[in-house]
C-alpha positions as semicolon CSV with decimal commas, in nm:
position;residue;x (nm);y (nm);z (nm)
1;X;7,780;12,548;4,266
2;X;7,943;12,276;4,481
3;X;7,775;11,979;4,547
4;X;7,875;11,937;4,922
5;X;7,896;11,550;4,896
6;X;7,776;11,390;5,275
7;X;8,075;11,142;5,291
8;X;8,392;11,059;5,234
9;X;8,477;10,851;4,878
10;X;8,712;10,611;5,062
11;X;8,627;10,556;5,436
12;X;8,218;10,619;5,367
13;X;8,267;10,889;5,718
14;X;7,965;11,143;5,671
15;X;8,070;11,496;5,633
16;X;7,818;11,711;5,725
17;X;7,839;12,064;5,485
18;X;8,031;12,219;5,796
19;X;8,279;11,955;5,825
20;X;8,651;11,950;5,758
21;X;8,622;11,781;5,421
22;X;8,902;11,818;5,124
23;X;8,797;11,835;4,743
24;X;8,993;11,829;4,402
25;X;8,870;12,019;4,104
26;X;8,638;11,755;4,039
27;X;8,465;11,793;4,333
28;X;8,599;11,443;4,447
29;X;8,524;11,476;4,818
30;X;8,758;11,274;5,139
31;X;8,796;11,289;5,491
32;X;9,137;11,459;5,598
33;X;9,246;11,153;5,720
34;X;9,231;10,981;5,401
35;X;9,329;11,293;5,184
36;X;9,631;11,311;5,340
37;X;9,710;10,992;5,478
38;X;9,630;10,744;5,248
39;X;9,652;10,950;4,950
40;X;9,912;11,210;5,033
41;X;9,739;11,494;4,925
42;X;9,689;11,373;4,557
43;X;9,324;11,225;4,459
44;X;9,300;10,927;4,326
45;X;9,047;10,972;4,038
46;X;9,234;11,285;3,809
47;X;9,555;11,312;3,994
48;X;9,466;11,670;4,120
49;X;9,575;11,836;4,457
50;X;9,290;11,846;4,772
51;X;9,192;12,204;4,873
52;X;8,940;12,231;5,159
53;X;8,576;12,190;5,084
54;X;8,462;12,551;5,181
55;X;8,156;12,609;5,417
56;X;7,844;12,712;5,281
57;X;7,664;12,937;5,520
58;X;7,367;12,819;5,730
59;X;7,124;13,061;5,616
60;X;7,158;12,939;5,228
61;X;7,134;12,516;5,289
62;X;6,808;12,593;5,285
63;X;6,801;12,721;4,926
64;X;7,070;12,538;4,837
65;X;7,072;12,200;4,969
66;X;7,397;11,963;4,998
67;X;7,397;11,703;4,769
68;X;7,217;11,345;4,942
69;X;7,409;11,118;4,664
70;X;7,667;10,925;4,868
71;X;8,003;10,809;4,618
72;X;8,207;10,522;4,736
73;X;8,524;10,423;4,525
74;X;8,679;10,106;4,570
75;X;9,025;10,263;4,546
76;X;9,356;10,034;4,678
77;X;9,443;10,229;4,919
78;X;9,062;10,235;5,079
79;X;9,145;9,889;5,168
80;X;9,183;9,773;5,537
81;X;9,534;9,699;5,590
């Protein structure tokens, strides 16, 4: 089962389990933004393509909670410029 990770691993943004949010098959989880602008669509941990972090329904994050561990990476490109 997905974790549903609250934030983005570069810019820290929360995203809530129905937000736009883009994963990798590691479950690596960023903000559109920096998915695609900073990293082009490619994570940065394993290389893998983003897919969009699917939506869990309402009436199961009750049962199935999203995951409360925030994960920050101190990638390059996370940088300010």
């Amino acid at each position: 089962m997905l974790e549903l990770r609250p934030n983005c691993e570069c810019c820290d943004r929360d995203l809530p389990p129905a937000a736009d949010a883009l994963i990798c098959t590691f479950e690596c989880t960023f903000c559109p933004g920096c998915a695609e602008g900073r990293f082009g669509g490619v994570c940065p941990n394993c290389g893998g393509e983003f897919v969009r972090r699917p939506v869990r329904p309402a009436a199961l994050l009750e049962r199935h909670p999203p995951s409360s561990q925030r994960v920050v990476n101190a990638h390059a490109a996370c940088s300010p410029a």
